[in-house]
N, C-alpha and C positions, 0 to 999 in steps of 0.2 A: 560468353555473350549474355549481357544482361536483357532480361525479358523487359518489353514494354508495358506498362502497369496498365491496364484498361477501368477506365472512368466510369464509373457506374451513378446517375447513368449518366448516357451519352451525352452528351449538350447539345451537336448537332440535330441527333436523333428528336430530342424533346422540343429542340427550337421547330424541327418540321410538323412533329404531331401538332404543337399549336398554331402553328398556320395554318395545317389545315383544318383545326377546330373552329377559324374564326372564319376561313370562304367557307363552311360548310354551313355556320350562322350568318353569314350574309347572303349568301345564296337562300337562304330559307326565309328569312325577314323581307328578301326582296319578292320572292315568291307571294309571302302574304301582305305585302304592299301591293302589288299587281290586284290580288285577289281582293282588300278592300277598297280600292280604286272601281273598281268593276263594281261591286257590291253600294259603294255611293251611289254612282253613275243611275244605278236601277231604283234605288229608293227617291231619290230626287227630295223632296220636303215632308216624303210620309217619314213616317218613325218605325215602319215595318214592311214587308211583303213576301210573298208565296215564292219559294223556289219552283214549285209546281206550274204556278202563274205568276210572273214576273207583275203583271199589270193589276193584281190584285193585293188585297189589304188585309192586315187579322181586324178583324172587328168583332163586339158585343152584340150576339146576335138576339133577335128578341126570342127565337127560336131556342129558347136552353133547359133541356129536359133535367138536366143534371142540376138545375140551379148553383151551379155554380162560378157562373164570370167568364166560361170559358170563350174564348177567341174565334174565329174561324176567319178563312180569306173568304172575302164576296168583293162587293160593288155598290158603291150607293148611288139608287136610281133616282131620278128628279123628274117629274112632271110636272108641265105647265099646262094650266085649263079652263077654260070657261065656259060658263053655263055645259059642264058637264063632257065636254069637249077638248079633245085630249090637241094640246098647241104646238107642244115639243116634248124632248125630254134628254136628258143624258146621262153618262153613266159617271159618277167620278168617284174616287180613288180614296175622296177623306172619309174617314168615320163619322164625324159629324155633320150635321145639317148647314150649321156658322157658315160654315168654309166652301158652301157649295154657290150660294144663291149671288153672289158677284160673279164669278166664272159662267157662272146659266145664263145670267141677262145679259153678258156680255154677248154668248153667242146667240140669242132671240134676236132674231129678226124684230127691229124697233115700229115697223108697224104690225106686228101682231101683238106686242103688249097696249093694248086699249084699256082704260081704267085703270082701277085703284088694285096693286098688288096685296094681297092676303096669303099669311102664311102665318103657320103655327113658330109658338114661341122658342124652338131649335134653331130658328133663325135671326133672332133677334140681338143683333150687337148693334155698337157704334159705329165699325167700318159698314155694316150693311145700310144701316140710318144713311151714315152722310153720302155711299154711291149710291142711293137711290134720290136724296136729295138734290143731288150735282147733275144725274144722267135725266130723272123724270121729277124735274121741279113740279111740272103743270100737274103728276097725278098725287091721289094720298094715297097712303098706304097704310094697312091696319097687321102691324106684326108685333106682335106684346115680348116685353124683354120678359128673361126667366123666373124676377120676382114678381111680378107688375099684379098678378093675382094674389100674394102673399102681401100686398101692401094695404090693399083691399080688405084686410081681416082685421077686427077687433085688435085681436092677439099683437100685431105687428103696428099700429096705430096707438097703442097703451104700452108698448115697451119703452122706456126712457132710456133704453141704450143706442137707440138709433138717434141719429142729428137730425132724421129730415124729424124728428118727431118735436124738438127743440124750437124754443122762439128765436126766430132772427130781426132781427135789426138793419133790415137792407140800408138806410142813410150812413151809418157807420160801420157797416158789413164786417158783425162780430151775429157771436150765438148764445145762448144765456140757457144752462143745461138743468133740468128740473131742480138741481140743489144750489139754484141761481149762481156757480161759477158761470163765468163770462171767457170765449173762446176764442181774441181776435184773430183777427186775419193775419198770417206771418207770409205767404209770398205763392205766388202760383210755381208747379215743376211739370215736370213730366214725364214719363218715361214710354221705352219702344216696348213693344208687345215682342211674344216667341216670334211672331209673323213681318213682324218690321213696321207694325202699324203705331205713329206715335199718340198717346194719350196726355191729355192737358188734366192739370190737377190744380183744385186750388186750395 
């Protein structure tokens, strides 16, 4: 009786070990699918947060003995005030100042902002400009964008690298650059900001 010659290896045998190499990588990738599903869910639009404290942020604290950049979670607090009088305040989650001051006025009670808003240059964009332009036409507001001091200097008024520094020609709306090239106008664009806010360009 002839012996049956045994297959080395097995076919069967190596067809199952790889099935189950591949539910054991699906099973595992579904796991950390689950796990970054969850992990969005909790960030929402920050770009970070505390497993410690879900509702908290790393941020640049001013507090840095070590000088150097390190992170910590906190909270950035916002008060609103007059004449030394504290009107509201909240607590929010961005790092920057930018990103706070449309969510605050939204939730102020619209007759306690009386006058003209004042706030330091952290808060100074274009979407902040036009929702205070749109929500309180009637007040002004004195919030300096982040160069608005640096334009103000010698130094920034005598550099020829800037356009605002350039002559323009509003009737034929072109710019003529200290080494008299001439810049016309080729076409207004625009683009969406990280935030979804669009910017007009011309």
């Amino acid at each position: 009786v002839e012996e049956t010659k045994k297959i080395s290896p097995n076919p069967a045998k190596q067809e199952r070990r790889t099935a189950k190499k591949y539910l054991k990588q699906t099973r595992e990738r579904k796991q950390k699918n689950s796990k970054y599903a969850e992990q969005f869910a909790i960030v929402g639009e920050r770009n970070s947060y505390s497993k410690t404290d879900n509702d908290a942020t790393f941020m640049r604290m001013k507090e840095d003995p070590m000088k150097n950049g390190q992170t910590k979670p906190g909270y950035n607090l916002q008060v609103a005030a007059n004449n030394q009088f504290a009107l509201d305040y909240t607590l929010a989650p961005n790092p920057t100042d930018m990103r706070t001051l449309i969510p605050f006025l939204e939730k102020m009670d619209a007759d306690v902002i009386q006058g003209p808003i004042v706030a330091d240059a952290g808060y100074g964009s274009e979407p902040n400009y036009e929702f205070i332009e749109d929500k309180f036409g009637v007040f002004d507001y004195l919030i300096p964008y982040n160069t608005m001091l640096k334009e103000e200097t010698k130094r920034w008024r005598s550099d020829e690298r800037k356009v605002m520094n350039w002559h323009y020609n509003a009737e034929d709306d072109y710019y003529i650059d200290p080494k008299n090239v001439r810049f016309n106008f080729k076409r207004y664009a625009y683009r969406h900001d990280t935030y979804g806010y669009k910017r007009n360009f011309k």
